[in-house]
GUVOLO-727641 format. One record per residue: residue number from 1; residue in three letters; x, y, z of N, C-alpha, C in turn. Coordinates in nm, 2 decimals. Layout:
(NUM,ALA,(X,Y,Z),(X,Y,Z),(X,Y,Z)),
...
// end
This chain:
(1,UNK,(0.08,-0.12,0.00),(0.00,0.00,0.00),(0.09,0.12,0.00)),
(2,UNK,(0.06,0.24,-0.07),(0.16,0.34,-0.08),(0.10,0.41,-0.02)),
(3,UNK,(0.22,0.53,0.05),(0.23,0.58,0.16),(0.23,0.70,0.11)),
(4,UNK,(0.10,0.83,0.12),(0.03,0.91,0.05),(0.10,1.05,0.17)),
(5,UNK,(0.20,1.09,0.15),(0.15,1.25,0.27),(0.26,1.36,0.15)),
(6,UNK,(0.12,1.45,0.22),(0.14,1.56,0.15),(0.14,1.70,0.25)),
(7,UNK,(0.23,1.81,0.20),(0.24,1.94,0.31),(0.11,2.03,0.27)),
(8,UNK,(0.07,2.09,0.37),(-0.04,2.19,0.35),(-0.02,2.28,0.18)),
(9,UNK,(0.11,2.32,0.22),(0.16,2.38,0.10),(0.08,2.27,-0.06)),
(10,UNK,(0.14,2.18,-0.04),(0.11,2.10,-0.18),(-0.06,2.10,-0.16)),
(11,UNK,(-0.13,2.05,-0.04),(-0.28,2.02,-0.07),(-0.35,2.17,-0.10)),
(12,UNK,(-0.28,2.33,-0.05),(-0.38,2.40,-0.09),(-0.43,2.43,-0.20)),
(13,UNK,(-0.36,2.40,-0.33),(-0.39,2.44,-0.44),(-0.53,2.36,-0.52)),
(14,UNK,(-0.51,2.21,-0.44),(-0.64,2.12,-0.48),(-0.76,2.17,-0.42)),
(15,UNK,(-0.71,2.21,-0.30),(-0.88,2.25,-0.17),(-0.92,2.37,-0.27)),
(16,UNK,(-0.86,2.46,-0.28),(-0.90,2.52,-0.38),(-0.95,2.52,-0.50)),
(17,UNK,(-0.89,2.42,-0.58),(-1.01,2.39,-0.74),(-1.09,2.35,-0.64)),
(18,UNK,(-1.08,2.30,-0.57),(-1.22,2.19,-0.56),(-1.35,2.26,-0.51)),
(19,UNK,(-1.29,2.39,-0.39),(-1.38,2.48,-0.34),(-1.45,2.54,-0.47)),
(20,UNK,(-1.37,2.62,-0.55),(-1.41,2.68,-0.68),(-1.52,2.58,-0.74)),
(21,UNK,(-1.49,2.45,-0.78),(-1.64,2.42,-0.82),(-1.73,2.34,-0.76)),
(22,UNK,(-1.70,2.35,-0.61),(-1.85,2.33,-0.58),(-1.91,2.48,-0.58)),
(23,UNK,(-1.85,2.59,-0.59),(-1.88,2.72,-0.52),(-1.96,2.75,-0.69)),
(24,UNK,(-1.90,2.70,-0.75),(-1.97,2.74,-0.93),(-2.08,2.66,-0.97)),
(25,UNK,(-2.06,2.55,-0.89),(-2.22,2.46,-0.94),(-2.31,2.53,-0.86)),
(26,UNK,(-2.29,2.51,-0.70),(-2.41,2.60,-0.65),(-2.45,2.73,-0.68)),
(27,UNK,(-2.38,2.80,-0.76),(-2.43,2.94,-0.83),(-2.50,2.89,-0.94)),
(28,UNK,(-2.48,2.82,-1.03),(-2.54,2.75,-1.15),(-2.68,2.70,-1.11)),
(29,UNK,(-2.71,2.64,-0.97),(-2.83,2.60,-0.95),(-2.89,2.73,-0.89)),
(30,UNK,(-2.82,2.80,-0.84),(-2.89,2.88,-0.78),(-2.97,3.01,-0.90)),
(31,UNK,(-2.89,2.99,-1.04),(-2.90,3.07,-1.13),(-2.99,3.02,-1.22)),
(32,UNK,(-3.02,2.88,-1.21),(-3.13,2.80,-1.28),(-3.27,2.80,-1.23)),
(33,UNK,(-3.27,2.83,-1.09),(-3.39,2.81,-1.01),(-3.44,2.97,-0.99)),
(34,UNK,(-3.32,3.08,-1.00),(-3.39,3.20,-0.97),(-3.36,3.20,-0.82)),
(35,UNK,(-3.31,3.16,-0.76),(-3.34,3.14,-0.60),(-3.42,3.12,-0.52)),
(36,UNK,(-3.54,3.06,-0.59),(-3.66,3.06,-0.56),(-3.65,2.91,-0.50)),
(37,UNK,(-3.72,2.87,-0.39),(-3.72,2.75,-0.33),(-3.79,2.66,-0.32)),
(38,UNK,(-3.92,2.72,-0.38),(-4.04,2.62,-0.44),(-4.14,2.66,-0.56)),
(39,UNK,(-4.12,2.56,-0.60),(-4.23,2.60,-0.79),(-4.37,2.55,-0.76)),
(40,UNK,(-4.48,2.63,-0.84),(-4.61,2.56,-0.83),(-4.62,2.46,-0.92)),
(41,UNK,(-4.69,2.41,-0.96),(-4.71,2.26,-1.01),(-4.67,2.29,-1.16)),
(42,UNK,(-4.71,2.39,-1.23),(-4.67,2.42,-1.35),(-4.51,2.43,-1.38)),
(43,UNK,(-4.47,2.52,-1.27),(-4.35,2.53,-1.26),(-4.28,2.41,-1.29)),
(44,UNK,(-4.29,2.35,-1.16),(-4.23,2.22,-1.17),(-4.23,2.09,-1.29)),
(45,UNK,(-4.41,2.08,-1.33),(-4.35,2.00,-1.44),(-4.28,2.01,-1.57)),
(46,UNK,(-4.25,2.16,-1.57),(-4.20,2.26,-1.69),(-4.06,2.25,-1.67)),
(47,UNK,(-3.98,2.20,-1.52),(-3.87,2.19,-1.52),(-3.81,2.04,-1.54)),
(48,UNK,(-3.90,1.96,-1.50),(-3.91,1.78,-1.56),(-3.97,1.77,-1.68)),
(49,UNK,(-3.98,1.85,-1.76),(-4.04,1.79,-1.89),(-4.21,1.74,-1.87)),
(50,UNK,(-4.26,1.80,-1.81),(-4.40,1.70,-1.80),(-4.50,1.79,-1.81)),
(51,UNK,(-4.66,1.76,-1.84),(-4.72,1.84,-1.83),(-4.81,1.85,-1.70)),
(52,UNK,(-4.86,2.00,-1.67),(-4.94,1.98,-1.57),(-4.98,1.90,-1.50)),
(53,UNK,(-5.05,1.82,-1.56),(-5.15,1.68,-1.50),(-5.11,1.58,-1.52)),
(54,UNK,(-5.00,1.55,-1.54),(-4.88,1.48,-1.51),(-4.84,1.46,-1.39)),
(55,UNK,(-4.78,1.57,-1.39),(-4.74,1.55,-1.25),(-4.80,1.55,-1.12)),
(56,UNK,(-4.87,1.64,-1.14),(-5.01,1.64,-1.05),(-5.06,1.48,-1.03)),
(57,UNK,(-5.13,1.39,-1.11),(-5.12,1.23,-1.07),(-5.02,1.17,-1.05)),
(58,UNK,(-4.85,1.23,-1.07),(-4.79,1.17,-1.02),(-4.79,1.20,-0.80)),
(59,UNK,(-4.83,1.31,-0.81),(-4.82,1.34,-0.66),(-4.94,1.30,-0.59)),
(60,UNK,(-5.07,1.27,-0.65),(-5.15,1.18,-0.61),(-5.16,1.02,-0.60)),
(61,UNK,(-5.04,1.01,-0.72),(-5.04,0.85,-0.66),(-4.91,0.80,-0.53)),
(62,UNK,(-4.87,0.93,-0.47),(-4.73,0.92,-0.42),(-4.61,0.88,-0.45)),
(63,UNK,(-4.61,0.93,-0.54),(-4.48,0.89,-0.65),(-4.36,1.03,-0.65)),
(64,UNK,(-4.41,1.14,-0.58),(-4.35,1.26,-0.60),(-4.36,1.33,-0.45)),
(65,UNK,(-4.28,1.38,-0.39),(-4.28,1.45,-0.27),(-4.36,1.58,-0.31)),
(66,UNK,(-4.43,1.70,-0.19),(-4.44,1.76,-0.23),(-4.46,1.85,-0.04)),
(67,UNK,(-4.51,2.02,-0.13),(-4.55,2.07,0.03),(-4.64,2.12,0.02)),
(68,UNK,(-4.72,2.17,0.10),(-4.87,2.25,0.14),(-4.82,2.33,0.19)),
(69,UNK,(-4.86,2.49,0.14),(-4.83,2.59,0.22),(-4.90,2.70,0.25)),
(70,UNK,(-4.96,2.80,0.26),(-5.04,2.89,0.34),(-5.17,2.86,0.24)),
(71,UNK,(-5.31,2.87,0.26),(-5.36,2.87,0.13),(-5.42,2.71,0.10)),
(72,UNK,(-5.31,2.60,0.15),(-5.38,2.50,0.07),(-5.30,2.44,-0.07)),
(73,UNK,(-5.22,2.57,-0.08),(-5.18,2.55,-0.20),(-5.03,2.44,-0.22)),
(74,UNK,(-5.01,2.42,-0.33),(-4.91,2.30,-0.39),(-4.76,2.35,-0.41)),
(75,UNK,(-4.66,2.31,-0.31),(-4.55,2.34,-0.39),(-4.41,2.21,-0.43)),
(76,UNK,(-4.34,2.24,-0.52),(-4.22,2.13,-0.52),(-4.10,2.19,-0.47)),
(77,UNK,(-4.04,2.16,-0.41),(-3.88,2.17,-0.37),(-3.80,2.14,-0.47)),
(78,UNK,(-3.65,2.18,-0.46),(-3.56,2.18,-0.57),(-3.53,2.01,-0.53)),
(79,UNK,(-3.54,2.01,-0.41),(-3.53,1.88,-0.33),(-3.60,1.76,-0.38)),
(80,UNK,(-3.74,1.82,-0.37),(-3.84,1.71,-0.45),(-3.80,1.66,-0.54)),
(81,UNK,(-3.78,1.76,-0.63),(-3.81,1.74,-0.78),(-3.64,1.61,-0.78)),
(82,UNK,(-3.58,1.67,-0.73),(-3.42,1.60,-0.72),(-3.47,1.45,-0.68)),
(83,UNK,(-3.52,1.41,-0.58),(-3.50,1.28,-0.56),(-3.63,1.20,-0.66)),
(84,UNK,(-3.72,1.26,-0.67),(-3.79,1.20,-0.77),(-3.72,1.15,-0.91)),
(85,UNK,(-3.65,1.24,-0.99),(-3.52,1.16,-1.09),(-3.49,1.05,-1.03)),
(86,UNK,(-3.41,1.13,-0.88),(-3.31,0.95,-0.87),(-3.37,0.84,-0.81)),
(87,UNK,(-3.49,0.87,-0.79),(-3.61,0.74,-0.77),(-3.67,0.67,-0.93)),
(88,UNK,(-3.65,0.75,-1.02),(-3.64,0.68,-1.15),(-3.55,0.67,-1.23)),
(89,UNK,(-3.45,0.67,-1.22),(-3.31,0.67,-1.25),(-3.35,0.51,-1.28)),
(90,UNK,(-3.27,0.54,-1.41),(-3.23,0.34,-1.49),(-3.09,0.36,-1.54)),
(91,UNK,(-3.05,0.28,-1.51),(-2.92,0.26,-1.55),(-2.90,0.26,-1.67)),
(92,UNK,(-2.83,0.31,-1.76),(-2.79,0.30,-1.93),(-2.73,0.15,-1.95)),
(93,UNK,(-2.76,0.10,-2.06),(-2.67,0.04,-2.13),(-2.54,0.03,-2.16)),
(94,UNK,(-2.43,-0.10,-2.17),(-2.34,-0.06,-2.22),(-2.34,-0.14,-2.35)),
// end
């Protein structure tokens, strides 16, 4: 097994790319969503590809997270919509 040590000196240069892009993806999402934290139903299936009442039966059959908020009304999370993909996520082909 090889014997890995490194000086602060050599690791800062990596902590830093590395900082840099997580610090650029979370601007990218944050610049895709508007900074907005939750979409109404339209919103949402506009960002999956789906239409309205789509997704809407998808969150009536419990297939889709979602929230209730002042109102009664319907929202999705960036969150939601996130694990719902990786709840249908298929593996590609090789």
């Amino acid at each position: 097994m090889a014997d890995l040590r490194l000086s602060t000196e050599e690791l800062q240069p990596l902590v830093k790319e590395v900082l840099k892009v997580v610090l650029a993806e979370q601007n990218q999402g944050q610049q895709l969503f508007n900074g907005k934290m939750a979409f109404r139903e339209e919103q949402a299936a506009e960002l999956l590809g789906l239409n309205p009442w789509q997704l809407r039966d998808l969150r009536l059959a419990g297939k889709i997270g979602f929230h209730r908020i002042v109102g009664n009304r319907i929202r999705y999370s960036t969150d939601d919509l996130k694990a719902y993909l990786e709840k249908t996520h298929q593996p590609g082909r090789e």
